[in-house]
SEDO-31291 format. One record per atom (N, C-alpha, C): z, y, x. Coordinates in steps of 0.1 Angstrom, whole numbers, padded with zeros to 4 digits, always signed. Layout:
<sites>
ZYX...
</sites>
This chain:
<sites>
+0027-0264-0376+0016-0258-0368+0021-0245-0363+0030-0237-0371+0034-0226-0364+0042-0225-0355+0052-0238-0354+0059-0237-0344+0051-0243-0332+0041-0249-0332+0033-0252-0317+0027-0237-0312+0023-0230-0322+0019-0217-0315+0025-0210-0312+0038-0208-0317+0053-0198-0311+0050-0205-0299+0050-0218-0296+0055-0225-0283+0049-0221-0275+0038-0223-0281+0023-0222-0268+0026-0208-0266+0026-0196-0273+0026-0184-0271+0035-0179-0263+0050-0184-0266+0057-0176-0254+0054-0178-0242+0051-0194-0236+0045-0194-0215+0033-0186-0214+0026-0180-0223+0012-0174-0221+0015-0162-0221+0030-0158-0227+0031-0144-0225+0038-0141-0214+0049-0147-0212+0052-0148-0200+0045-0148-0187+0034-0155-0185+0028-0157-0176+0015-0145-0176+0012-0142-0187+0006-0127-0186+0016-0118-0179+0029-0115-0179+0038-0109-0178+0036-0108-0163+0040-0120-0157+0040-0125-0145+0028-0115-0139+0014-0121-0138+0003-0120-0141+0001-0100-0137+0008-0094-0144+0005-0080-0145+0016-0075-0134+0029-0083-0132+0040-0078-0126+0030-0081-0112+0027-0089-0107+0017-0093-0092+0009-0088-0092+0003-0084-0102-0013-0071-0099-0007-0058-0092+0003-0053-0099+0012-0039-0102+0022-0043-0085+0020-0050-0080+0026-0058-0066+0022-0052-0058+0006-0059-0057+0001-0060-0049-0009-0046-0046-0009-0038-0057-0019-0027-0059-0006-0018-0051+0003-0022-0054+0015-0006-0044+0018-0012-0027+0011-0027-0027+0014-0030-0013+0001-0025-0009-0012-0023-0013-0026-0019-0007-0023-0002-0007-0014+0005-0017-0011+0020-0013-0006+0022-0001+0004+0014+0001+0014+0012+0012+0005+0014+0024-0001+0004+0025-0008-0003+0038-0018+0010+0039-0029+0019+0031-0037+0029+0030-0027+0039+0039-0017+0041+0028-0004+0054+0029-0002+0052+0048+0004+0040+0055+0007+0038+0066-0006+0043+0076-0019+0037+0073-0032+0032+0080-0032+0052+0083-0031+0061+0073-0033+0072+0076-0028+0081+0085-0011+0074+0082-0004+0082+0093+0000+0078+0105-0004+0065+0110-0010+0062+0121-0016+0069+0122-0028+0069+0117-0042+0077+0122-0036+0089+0125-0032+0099+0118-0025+0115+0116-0019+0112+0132-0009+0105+0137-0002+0107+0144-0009+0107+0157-0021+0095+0154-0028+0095+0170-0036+0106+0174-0040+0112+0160-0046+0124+0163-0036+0134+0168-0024+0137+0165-0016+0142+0169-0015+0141+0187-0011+0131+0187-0008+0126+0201-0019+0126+0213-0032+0128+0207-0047+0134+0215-0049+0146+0213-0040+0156+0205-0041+0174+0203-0029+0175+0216-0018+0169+0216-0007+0172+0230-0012+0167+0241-0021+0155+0242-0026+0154+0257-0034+0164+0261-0042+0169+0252-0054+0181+0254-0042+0189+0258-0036+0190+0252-0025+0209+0249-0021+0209+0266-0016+0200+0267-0005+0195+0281-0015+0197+0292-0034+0188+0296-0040+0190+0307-0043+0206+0303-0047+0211+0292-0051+0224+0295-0037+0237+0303-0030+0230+0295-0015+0238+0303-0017+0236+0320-0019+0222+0325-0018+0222+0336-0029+0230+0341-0038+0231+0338-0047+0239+0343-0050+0253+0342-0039+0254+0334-0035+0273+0338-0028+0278+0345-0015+0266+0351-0012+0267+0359-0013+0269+0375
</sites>
């Protein structure tokens, strides 16, 4: 009986293993994707502060 439970136990740990390695995956791919989503954002704001900067320049001119 004990060796059916060693048996059973090691794919269940394994697969826990598994299990926590793909959580721990996919939780640094949704940072990622956050991390990215922002600095798009950052950049377009960036890129709408130099179109202002640039028409106001032209108009001092």
């Amino acid at each position: 009986m004990y060796g059916v439970t060693m048996a059973m136990y090691r794919p269940a740990l394994l697969m826990y293993r598994v299990t926590i390695a793909m959580y721990r995956l996919a939780l640094l791919m949704y940072r990622v994707t956050i991390a990215m989503y922002r600095l798009a954002l950052l950049m377009y704001r960036v890129t709408i502060a130099m179109h202002r900067l640039t028409q106001i320049h032209k108009q001092l001119l």
